[in-house]
N, C-alpha and C positions, 0 to 999 in steps of 0.2 A: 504494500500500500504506500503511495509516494501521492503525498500535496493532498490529503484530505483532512480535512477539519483542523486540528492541532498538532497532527502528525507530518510533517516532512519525510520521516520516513518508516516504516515497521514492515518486521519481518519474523512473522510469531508460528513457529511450526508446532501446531497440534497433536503430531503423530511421531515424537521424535523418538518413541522405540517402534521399528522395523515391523508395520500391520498391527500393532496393541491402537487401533482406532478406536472401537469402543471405551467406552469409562469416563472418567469426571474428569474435565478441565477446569480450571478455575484461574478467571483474572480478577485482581485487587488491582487498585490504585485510590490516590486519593479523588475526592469531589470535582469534578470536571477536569480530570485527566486525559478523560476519554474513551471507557468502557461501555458506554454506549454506542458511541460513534463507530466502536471497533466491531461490535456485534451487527447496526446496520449493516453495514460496510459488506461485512460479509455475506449478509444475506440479500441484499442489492445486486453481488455477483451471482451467487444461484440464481437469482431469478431472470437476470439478464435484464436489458436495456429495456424492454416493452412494458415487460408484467411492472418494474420498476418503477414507469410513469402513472403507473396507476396508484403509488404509496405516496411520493412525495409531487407535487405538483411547484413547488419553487425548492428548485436548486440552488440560491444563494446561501453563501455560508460553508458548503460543501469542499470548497477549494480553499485550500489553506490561503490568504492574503497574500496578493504578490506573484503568486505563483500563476502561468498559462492554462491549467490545466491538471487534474486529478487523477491518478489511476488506481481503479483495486485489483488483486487479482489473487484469485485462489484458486489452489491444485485442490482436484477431487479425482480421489479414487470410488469409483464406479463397484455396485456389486455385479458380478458377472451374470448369478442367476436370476437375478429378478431387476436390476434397471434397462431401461432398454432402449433403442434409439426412434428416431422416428420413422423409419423403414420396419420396425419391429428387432431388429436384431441386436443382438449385445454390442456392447460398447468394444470398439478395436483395444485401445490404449488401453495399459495399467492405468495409470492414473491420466487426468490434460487438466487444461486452464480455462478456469471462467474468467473473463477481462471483459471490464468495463471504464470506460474513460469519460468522465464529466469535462465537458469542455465548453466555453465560450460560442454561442450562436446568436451576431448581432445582441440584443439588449438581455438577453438570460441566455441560462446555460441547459445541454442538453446531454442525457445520457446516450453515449454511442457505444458500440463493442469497437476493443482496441488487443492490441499483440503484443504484450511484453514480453514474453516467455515461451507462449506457444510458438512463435518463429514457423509460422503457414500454415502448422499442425490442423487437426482437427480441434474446436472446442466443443464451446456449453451447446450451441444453437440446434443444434439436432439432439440432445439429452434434454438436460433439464431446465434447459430455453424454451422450449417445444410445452406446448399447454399439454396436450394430451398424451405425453409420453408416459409410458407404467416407469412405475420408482421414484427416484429422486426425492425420498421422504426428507422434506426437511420442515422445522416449525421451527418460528421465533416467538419470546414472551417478553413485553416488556416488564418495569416494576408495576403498573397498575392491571393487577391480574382479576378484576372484578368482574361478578354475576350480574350485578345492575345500573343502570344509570346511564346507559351508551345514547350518546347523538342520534338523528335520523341519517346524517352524514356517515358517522364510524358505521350505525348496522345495514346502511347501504355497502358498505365496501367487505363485510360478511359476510354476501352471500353473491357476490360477484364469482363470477365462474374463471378457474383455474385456482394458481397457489397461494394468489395474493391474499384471501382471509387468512392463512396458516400463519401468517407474517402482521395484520394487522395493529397489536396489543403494542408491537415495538415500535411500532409510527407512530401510532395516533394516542395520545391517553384518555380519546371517552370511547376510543371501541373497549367493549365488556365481551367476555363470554358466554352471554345470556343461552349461545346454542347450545350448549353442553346441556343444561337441565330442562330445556325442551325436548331434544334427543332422547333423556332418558326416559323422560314422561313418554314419548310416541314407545319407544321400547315396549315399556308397560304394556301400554297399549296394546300392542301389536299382539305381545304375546298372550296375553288375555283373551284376544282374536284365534289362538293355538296356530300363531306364523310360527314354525321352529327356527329359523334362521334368529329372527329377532328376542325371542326366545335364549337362545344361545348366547348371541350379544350380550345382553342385560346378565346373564347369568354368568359369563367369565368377567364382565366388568364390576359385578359386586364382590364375588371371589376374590379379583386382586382388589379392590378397597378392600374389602373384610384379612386382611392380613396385615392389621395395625398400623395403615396408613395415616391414620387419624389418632392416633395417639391416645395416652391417655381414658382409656377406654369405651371409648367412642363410638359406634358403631355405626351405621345406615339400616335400621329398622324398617322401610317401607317404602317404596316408590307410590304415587298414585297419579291422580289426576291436579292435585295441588302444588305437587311437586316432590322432592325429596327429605325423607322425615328421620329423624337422627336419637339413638340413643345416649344420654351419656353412662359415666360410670353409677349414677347414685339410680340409674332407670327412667331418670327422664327424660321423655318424649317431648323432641322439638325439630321444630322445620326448618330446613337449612338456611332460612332467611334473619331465623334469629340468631346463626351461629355467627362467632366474632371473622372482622374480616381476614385474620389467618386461616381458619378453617376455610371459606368461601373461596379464597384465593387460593390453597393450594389444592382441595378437590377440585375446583371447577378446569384448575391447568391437569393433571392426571385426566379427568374425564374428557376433554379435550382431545391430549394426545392420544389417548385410545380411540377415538373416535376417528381421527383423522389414520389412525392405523387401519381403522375398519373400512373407512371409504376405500384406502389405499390399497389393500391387501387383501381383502375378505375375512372374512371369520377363520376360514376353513382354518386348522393350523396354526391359526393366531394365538391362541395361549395353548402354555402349555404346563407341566408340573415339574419343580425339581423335588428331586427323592423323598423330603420331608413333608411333601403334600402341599408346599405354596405353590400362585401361581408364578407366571413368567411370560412375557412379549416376546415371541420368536422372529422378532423381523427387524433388519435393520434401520439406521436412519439416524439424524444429525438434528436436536434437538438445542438450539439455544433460549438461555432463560438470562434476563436481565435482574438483578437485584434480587437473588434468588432465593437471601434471610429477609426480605419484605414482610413482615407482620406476624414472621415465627419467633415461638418461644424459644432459646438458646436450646433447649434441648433437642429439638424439633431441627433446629439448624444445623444440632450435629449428628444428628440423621439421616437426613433427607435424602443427602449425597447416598449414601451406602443402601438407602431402601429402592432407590433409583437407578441405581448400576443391578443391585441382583434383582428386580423385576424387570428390567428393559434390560440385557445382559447385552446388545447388539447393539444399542447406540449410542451414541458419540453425545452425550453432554459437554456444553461450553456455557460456563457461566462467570456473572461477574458477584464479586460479593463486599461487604464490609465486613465480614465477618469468619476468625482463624476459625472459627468449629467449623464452617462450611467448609476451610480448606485441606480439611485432615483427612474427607472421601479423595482427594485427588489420587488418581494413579499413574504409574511409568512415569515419573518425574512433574506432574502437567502442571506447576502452578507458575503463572505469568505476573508481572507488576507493570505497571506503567505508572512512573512517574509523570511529576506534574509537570506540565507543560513547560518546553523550553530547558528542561534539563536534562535529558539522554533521552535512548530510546525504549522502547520496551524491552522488556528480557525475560527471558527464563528463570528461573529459582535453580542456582547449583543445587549439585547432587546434595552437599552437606547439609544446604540451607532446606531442603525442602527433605529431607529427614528430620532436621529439627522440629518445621510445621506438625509432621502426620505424627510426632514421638511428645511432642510437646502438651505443655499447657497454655489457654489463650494467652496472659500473661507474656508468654516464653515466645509465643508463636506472633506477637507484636511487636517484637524488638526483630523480628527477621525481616531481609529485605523487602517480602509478601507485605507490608504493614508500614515500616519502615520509624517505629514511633525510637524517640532517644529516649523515652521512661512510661511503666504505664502508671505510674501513683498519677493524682491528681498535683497542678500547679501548687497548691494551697500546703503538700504534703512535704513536696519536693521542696520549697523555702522551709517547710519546719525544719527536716530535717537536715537542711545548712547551718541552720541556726543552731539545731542544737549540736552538731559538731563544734561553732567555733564556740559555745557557751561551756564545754566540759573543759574546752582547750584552756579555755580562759580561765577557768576553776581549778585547772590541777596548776597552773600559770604561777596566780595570785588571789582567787578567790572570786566571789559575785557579791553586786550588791543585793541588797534584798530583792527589788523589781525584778534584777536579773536572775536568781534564784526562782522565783514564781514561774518565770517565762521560759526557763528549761524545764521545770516541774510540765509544763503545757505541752511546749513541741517533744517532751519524751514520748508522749501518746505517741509520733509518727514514726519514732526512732526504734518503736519495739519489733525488734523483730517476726518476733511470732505473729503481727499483723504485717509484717511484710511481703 
């Protein structure tokens, strides 16, 4: 990626052990580093120039200042059995290049396909440029993963035909979810009609929730005609509209991706069990999630990641986070930083440092590059305990006055260790 947003330049390999594509990526950085920008970015190249101008309609901004012109460009490696081109046949290449170059046309600027790497090759435009090609699973989520409240604008562009709703949530922040608990409702439905197809659906899609998705003991008691209706642990029954916006936001994204596996893939074969009787997603695909500890409780955050690699075991998570619990699911090395603007480029987490993350404590795991803090005490704690270094100094010296004596007696609080 060269001259997009805040980046002049990056170069972030996702895959840097040798086909371990599947599993947790995680990029940190701080507050408008550009972990957003990095995720569009990426997903702007899947979809190629067309579907593109249906997300964002003004491209100002996109081009670093100064700069002629924008390029993205991602390698993707193709599954051989199931994506396909638009002749119907497998993809030639191991892997090729999606490129796409924002550039200057008279008074705005337009997305065109450009050649930085693929040098004539084949690219995206017959895969997963191509509207109606099988495969190319890929979803984007922004941080506002909501069931309710969407524009007439966001849930026009939900139900546009091709890939562009899969991608919405990260454009726009009033497209909601709202299809997912339609869906399931029609499921209901259906199956109450004795459809077995839809039937089956609704029945692997509760199965993987019902394997402690929801934490806390939480359950999904009932689908109907109202909607989805939830148990907690003390037995009460309530409707998913009461439940807090963590719960809404991260069912509604789960039911989502299943959903859009179901369009994509069929039932048939779609879940399946490992040996201890949970479910599992048998099908590949490249899911990115934007702000992916959004409204969870730290526990839940140090979750998520690991309950998400072993029920989706085939794809490719890339997410951004603030938070070291999320980045302790990362595997084969994946944790990335981007510093803040104007001061290097992105990078990888060395081998040492990103053992530290997955071995660590939050604490431990915020003084690593992933985080990059100089202390995690608070400001307030960090002067105590200056203070009370120079006040012992000064007491074994030549003594304290009285005041002085009080005011080490105070910042000692900071200085104990057993609260350190």
């Amino acid at each position: 990626m060269n001259n997009i947003k805040g980046f002049e330049q990056a170069d972030l390999d996702f895959c840097p052990t040798a086909d371990q594509y599947p599993g947790w990526a995680v990029v940190t950085g701080d507050n408008g580093s550009g972990k957003t920008a990095l995720l569009k970015a990426v997903c702007l190249a899947l979809l190629g120039p067309d579907q593109a101008r249906g997300l964002i309609q003004d491209l100002r901004g996109w081009v670093t200042e100064g700069a002629p012109k924008g390029t993205i460009s991602v390698e993707v490696k193709p599954d051989q059995e199931i994506d396909r081109t638009a002749k119907g046949g497998a993809p030639v290449q191991s892997t090729f290049w999606a490129e796409i170059a924002i550039v200057p046309e008279g008074p705005t600027w337009e997305i065109n396909p450009t050649d930085v790497f693929k040098k004539k090759k084949r690219g995206a435009l017959n895969g997963p440029w191509a509207q109606s090609t099988p495969g190319w699973f890929a979803l984007g989520y922004g941080p506002f993963r909501r069931l309710y409240g969407s524009s007439p604008d966001a849930q026009r562009l939900m139900v546009i035909p091709g890939r562009i709703p899969r991608f919405a949530t990260l454009f726009k922040e009033d497209a909601t979810l709202g299809e997912c608990e339609q869906w399931v409702k029609q499921l209901k439905y259906r199956k109450l009609e004795a459809r077995q197809e839809e039937g089956t659906i609704l029945d692997s899609l509760l199965s993987l929730l019902g394997d402690d998705f929801l934490r806390q003991g939480i359950t999904i008691e009932e689908v109907n005609s109202e909607g989805m209706w939830l148990h907690d642990a003390t037995g009460r029954r309530m409707p998913l509209s009461d439940m807090s916006e963590g719960y809404r936001a991260a069912l509604a994204m789960l039911i989502d991706i299943f959903r859009h596996m179901v369009e994509s893939y069929g039932i048939d074969g779609l879940v399946q069990k490992h040996p201890d009787g949970s479910s599992y997603v048998n099908r590949p695909g490249v899911v990115l999630i934007d702000e992916i500890d959004a409204h969870l409780h730290p526990e839940w955050q140090r979750e998520i990641g690991f309950w998400l690699r072993r029920h989706f075991p085939f794809v490719q998570f890339i997410v951004t986070t603030h938070s070291p619990l999320v980045c302790q699911a990362a595997d084969g090395g994946r944790i990335y930083h981007l510093p803040a603007s104007s001061t290097g480029e992105p990078f990888m987490l060395s081998e040492k440092d990103y053992v530290r993350v997955i071995t660590g404590k939050p604490d431990q795991i915020l003084l690593t590059p992933a985080f990059g803090l100089k202390d995690t005490r608070s400001p307030k704690a960090v002067e105590a305990r200056r203070k009370h270094s120079r006040l012992v100094a000064k007491k074994l010296a030549r003594g304290l006055t009285e005041e002085e004596a009080k005011e080490l007696g105070y910042v000692s609080l900071f200085a104990d260790e057993e609260l350190a």
